[in-house]
FIPA-238993 format. One record per residue (C-alpha): residue in one letter; x, y, z. Coordinates in steps of 0.1 Angstrom, whole numbers. Layout:
residues N
[site "a"; [X; Y; Z]],
...
***
This chain:
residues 389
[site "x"; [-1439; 285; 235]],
[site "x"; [-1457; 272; 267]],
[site "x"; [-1430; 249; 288]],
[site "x"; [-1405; 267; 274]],
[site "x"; [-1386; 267; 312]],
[site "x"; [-1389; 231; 318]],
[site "x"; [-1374; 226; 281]],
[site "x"; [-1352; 247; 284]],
[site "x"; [-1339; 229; 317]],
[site "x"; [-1342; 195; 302]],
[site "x"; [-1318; 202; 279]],
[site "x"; [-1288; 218; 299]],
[site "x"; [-1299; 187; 322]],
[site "x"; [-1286; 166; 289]],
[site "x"; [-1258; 187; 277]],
[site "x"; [-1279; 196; 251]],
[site "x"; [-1288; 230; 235]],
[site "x"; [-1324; 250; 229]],
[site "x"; [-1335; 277; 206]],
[site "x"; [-1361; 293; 218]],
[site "x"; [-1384; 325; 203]],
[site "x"; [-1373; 353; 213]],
[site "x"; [-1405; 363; 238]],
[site "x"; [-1391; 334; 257]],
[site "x"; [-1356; 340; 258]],
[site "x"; [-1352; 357; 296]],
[site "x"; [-1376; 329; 304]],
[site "x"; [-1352; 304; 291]],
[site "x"; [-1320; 324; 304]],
[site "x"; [-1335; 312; 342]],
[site "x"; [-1330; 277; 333]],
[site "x"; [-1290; 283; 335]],
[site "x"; [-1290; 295; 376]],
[site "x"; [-1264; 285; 390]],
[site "x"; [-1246; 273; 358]],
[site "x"; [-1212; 290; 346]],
[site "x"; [-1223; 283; 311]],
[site "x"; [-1256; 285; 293]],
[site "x"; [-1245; 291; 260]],
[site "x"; [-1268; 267; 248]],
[site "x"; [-1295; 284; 253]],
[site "x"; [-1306; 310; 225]],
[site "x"; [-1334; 330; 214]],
[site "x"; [-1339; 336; 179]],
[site "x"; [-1363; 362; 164]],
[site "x"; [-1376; 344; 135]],
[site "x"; [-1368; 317; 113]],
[site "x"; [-1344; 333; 91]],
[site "x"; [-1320; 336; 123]],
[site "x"; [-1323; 304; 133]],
[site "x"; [-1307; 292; 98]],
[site "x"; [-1280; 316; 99]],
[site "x"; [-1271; 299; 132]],
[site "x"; [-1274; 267; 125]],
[site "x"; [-1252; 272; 92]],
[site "x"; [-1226; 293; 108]],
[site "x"; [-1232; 328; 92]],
[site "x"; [-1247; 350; 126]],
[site "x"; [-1247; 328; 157]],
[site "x"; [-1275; 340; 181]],
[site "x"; [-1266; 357; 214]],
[site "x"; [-1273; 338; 249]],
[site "x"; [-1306; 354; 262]],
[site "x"; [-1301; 372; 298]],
[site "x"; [-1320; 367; 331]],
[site "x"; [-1339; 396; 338]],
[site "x"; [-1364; 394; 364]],
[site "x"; [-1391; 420; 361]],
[site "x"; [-1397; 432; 399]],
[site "x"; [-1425; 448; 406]],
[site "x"; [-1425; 451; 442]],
[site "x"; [-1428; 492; 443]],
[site "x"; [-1465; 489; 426]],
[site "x"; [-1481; 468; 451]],
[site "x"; [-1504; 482; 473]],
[site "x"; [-1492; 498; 509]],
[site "x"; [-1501; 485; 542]],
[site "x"; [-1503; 528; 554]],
[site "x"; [-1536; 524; 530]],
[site "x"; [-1557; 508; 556]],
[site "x"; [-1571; 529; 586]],
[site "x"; [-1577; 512; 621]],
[site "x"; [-1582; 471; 623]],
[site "x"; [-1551; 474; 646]],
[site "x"; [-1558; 437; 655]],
[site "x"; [-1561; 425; 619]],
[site "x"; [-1525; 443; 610]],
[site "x"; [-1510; 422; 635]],
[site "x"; [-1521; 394; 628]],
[site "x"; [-1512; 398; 594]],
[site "x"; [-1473; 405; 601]],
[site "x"; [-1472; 373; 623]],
[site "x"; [-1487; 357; 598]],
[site "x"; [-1462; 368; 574]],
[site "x"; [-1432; 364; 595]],
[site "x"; [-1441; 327; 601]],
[site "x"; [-1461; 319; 569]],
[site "x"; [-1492; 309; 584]],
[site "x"; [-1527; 307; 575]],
[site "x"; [-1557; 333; 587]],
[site "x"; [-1591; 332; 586]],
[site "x"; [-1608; 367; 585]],
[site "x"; [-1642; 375; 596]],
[site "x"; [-1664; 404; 594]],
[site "x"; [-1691; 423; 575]],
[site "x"; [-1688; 438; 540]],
[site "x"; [-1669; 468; 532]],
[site "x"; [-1648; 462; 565]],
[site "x"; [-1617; 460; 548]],
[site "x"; [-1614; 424; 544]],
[site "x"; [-1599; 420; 508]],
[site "x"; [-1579; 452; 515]],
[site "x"; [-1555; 439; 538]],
[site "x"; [-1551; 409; 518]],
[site "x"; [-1542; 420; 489]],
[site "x"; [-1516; 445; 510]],
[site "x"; [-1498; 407; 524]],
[site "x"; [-1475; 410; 494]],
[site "x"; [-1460; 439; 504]],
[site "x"; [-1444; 433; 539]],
[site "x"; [-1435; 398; 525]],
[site "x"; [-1393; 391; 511]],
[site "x"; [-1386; 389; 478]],
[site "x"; [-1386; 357; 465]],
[site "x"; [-1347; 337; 462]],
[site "x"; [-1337; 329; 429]],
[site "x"; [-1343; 292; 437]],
[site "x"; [-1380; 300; 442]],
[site "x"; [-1385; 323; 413]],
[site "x"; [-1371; 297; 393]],
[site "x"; [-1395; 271; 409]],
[site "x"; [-1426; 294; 401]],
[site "x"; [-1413; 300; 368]],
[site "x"; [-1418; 267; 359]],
[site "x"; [-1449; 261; 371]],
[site "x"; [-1457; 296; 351]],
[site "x"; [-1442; 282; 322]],
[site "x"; [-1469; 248; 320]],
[site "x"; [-1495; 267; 324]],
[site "x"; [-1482; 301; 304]],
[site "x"; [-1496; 310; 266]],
[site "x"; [-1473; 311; 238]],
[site "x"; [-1456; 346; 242]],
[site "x"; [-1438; 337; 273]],
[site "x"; [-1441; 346; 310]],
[site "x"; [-1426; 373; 330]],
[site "x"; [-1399; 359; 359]],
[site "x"; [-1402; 383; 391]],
[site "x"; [-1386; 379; 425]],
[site "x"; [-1422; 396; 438]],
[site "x"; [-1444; 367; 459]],
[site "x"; [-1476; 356; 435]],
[site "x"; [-1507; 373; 449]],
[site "x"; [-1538; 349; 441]],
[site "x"; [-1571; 352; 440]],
[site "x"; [-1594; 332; 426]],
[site "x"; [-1634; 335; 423]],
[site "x"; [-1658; 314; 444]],
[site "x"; [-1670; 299; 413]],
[site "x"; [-1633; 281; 405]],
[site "x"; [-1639; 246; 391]],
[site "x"; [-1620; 222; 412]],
[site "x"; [-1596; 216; 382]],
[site "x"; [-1590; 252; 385]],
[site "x"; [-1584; 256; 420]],
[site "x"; [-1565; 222; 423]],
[site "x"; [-1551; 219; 387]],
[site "x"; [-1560; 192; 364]],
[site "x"; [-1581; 198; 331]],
[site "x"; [-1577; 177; 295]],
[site "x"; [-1535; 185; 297]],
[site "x"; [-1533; 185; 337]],
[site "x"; [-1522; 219; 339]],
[site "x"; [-1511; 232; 372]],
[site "x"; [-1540; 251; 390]],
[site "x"; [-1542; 283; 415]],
[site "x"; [-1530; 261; 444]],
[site "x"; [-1497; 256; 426]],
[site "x"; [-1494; 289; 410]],
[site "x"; [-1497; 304; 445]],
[site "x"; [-1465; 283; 449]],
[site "x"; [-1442; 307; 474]],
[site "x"; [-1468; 327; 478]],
[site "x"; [-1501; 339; 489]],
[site "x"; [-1532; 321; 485]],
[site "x"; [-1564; 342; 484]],
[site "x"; [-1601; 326; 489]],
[site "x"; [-1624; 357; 495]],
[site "x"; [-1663; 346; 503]],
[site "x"; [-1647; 310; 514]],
[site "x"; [-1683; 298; 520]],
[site "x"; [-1697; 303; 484]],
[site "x"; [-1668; 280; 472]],
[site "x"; [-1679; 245; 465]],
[site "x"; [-1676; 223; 494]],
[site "x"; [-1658; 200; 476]],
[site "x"; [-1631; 220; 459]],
[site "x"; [-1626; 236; 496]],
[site "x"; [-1623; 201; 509]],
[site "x"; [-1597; 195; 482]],
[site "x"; [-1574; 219; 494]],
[site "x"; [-1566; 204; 532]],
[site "x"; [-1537; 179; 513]],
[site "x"; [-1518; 208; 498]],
[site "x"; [-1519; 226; 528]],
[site "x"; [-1502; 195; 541]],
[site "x"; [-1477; 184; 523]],
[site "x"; [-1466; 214; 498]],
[site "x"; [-1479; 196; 467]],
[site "x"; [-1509; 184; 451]],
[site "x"; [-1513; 153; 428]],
[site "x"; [-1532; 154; 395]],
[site "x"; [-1545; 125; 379]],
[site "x"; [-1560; 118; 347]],
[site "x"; [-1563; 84; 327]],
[site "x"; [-1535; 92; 304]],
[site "x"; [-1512; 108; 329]],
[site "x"; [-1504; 112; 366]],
[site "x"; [-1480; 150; 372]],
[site "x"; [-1470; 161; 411]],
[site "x"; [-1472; 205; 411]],
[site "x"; [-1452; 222; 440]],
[site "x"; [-1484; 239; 459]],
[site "x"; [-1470; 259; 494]],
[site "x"; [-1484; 284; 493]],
[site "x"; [-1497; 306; 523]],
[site "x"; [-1535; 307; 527]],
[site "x"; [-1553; 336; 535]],
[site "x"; [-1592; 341; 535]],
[site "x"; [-1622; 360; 544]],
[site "x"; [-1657; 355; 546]],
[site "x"; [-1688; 375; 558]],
[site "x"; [-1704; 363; 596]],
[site "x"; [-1735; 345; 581]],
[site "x"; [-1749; 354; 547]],
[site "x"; [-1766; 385; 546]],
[site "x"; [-1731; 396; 567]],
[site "x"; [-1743; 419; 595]],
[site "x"; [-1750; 394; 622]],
[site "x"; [-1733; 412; 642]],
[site "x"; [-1758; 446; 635]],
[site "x"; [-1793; 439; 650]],
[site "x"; [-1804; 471; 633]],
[site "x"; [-1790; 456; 597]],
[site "x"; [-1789; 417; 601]],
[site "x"; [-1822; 394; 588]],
[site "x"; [-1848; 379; 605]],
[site "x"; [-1831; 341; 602]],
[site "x"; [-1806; 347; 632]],
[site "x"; [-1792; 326; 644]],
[site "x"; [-1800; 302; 620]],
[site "x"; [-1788; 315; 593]],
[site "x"; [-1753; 324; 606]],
[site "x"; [-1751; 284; 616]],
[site "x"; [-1759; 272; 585]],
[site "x"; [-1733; 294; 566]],
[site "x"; [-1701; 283; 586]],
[site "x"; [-1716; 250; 583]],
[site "x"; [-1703; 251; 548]],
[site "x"; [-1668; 251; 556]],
[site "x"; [-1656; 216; 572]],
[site "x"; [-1642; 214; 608]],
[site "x"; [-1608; 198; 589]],
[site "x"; [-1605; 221; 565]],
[site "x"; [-1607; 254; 595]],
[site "x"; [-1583; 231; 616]],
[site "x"; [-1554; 240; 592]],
[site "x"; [-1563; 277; 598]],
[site "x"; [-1535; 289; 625]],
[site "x"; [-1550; 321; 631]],
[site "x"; [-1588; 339; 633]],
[site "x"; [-1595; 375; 633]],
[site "x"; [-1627; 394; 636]],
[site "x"; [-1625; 424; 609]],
[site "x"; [-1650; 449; 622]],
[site "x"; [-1665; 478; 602]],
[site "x"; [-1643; 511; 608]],
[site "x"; [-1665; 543; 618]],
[site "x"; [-1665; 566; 586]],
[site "x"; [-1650; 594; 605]],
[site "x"; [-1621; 572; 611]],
[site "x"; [-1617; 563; 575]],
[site "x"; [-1623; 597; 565]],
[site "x"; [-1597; 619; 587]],
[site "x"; [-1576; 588; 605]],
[site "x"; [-1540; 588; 605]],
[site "x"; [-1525; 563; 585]],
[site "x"; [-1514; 528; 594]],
[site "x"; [-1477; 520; 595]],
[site "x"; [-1461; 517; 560]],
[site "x"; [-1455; 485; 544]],
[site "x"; [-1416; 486; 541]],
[site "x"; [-1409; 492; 579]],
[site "x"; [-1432; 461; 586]],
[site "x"; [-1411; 443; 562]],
[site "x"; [-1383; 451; 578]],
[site "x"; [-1395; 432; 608]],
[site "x"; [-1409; 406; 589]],
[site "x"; [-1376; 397; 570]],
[site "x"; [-1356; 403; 603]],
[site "x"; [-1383; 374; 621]],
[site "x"; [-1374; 353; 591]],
[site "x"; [-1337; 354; 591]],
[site "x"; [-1339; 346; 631]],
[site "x"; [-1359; 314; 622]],
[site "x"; [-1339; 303; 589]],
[site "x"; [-1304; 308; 612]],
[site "x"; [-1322; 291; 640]],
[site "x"; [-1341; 262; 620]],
[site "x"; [-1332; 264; 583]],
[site "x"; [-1369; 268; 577]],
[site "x"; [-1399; 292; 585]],
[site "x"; [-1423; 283; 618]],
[site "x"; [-1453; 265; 598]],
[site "x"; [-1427; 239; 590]],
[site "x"; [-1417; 228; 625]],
[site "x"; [-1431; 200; 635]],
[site "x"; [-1428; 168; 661]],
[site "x"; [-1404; 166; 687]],
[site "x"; [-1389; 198; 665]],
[site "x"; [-1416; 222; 673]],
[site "x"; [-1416; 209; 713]],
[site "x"; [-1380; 219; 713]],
[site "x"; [-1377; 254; 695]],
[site "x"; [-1407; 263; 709]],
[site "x"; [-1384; 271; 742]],
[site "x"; [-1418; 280; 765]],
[site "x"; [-1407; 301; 799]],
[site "x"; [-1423; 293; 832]],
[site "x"; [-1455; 316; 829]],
[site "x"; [-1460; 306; 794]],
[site "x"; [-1455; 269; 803]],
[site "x"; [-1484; 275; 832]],
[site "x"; [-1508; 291; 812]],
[site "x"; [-1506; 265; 781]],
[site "x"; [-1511; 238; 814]],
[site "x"; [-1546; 255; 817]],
[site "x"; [-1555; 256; 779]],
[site "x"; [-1545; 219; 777]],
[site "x"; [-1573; 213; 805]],
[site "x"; [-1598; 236; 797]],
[site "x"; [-1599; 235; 756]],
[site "x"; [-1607; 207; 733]],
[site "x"; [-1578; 212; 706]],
[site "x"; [-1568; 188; 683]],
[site "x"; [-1532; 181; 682]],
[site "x"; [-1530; 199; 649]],
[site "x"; [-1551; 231; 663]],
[site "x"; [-1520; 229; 692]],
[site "x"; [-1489; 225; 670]],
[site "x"; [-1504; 252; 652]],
[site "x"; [-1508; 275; 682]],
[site "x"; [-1477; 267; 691]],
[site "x"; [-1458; 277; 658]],
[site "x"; [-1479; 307; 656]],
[site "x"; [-1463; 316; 696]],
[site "x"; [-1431; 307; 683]],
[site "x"; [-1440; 339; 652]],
[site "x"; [-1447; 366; 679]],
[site "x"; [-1413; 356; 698]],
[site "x"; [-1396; 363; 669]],
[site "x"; [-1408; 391; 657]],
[site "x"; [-1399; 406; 691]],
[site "x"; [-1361; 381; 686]],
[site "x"; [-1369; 364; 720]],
[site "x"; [-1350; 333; 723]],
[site "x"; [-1379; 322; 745]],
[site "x"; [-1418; 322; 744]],
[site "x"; [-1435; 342; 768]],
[site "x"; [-1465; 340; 785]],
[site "x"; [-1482; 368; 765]],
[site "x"; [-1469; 353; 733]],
[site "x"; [-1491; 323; 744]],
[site "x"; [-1521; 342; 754]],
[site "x"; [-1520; 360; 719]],
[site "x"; [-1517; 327; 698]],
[site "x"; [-1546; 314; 723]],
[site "x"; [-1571; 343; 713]],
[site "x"; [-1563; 339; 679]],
[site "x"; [-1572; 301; 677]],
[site "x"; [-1603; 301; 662]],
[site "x"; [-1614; 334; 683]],
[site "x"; [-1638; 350; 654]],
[site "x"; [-1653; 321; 647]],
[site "x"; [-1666; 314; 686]],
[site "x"; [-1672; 355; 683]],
[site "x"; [-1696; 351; 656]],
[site "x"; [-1710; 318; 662]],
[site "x"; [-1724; 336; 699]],
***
């Protein structure tokens, strides 16, 4: 029963009650949160239950929440050897939600610390589970879908139609953008992506929502989601390996970060350069720091900024940002010289400036530092000057 969620809500909305089938029923149960009573809601195996109900003779049990957490499979951050920088910038980019841009050839480990982002990221709240469930819900088939308090972990394939990515389709159904809703938003290859559908995504990133319209209907989707991607140097993707790279350099490596718009890398707050690990180090390295003690950090950054703000860093903005930001003297002198010496677009500074704010906390400094600067400085847009030289 797709939309069984949103019916279910629509009816406790109206005093009114729902069966449901009985794949649906914890589904359904979600729609009573914060309700004393949801006995209206009820799951019913087949049809011949749902006339002994309705006559009186076995009355159907209220179906239970029970969120299927599956936070101990995902894969460990301990996994990836070296990429010291990368690892850092991913925990600052989950402690502040922000978006990263990762560069560097194949096999370097690119998707592999993406896909770990999930694991040193909270637990969802019940209010956002039951957000995402909805969304699940639209878009679900007809056995149901499974409510977790794990972040979604998306990833679609370069070839995504723009309905897809966006949402839309003959029944405007929700697409990636929105099903990445809480979560994380994965666009491996970004190039290869049609320039359009890329181009599509800069309003979400925005605003937190994305509108689809059709001729016979017009639905808003929640859509924040936290965007993280990677993409080779140029095509062939050793442009960095004279002994490796093709004979169209620099050309080549031009024209394929020509492919991605200058607005659509402006809502990137962070660039790293991923570069290949020596197979030794792969091979007999120690292994990186576990996911759960970088979660610990993580959450601890997060609770410092919702006590501080009542809402994570990529949501600070205006005179809001300039005041939280809380810059000391050294820091204060050195973003004086980036000011002068740096084209940034006040976007690409509020950005750099909420990414700052991240390293602060992570550290639970009540001020910004001058090093908490320089890092958010080399991270604006460094791998993409790297690779473009």
């Amino acid at each position: 029963m797709p939309g069984c969620l949103p019916a279910a809500m629509a009816a406790l909305s109206r005093d009114m009650g729902l069966i449901c089938p009985e794949a649906n029923g914890s589904e359904a149960a979600w729609s009573g949160l914060g309700r004393p009573d949801q006995s209206g809601i009820v799951a019913a195996p087949h049809l011949l239950s749902v006339m002994n109900h309705l006559t009186g003779k076995h009355l159907l049990a209220s179906p239970s929440m029970a969120p299927h957490d599956v936070s101990k499979d995902l894969p460990d951050l301990s996994d990836v050897r070296g990429q010291a920088e990368a690892r850092m910038i991913l925990e600052v980019a989950a402690a502040g939600a922000h978006n990263v841009l990762m560069v560097g050839p194949p096999g370097a480990g690119k998707s592999m610390l993406a896909a770990r982002l999930p694991s040193i990221l909270p637990s969802m709240t019940a209010e956002e589970a039951l957000e995402l469930g909805i969304i699940e819900s639209l878009s679900g088939g007809p056995s149901g879908i499974a409510m977790t308090m794990t972040r979604p972990f998306r990833a679609p394939h370069h070839s995504a139609s723009m309905a897809a990515l966006i949402g839309g389709g003959r029944m405007a159904l929700p697409g990636e953008v929105s099903l990445a809703h809480n979560g994380v938003l994965f666009l491996d290859e970004l190039p290869e992506f049609p320039r359009a559908v890329l181009d599509a995504l800069r309003q979400p990133i925005e605003t937190g929502d994305v509108h689809v319209a059709r001729a016979a209907t017009h639905v808003t989707y929640l859509a924040k989601f936290q965007l993280i991607a990677a993409m080779n140097p140029c095509r062939c993707g050793f442009a960095d390996d004279p002994s490796r790279s093709c004979h169209r350099l620099p050309v080549c490596l031009q024209e394929y970060l020509g492919r991605i718009s200058g607005p659509l890398l402006d809502r990137f707050d962070m660039f790293v350069n991923v570069p290949s690990v020596p197979l030794e180090d792969v091979w007999g390295g120690e292994p990186g720091e576990c996911s759960f003690d970088v979660a610990t950090r993580v959450k601890a950054a997060r609770d410092y900024q919702m006590d501080r703000q009542d809402c994570l860093n990529r949501d600070l903005a205006g005179d809001r940002l300039m005041d939280l930001v809380n810059i000391d003297p050294d820091g204060s002198k050195l973003l004086e010289n980036v000011v002068k010496q740096n084209r940034l677009s006040a976007r690409g500074f509020a950005r750099m400036l909420r990414v700052a704010r991240s390293i602060a906390d992570l550290s639970a400094h009540d001020r910004v530092s001058g090093p908490d600067i320089s890092c958010a400085v080399n991270w604006h847009k460094n791998a993409l000057h790297k690779s473009s030289t």
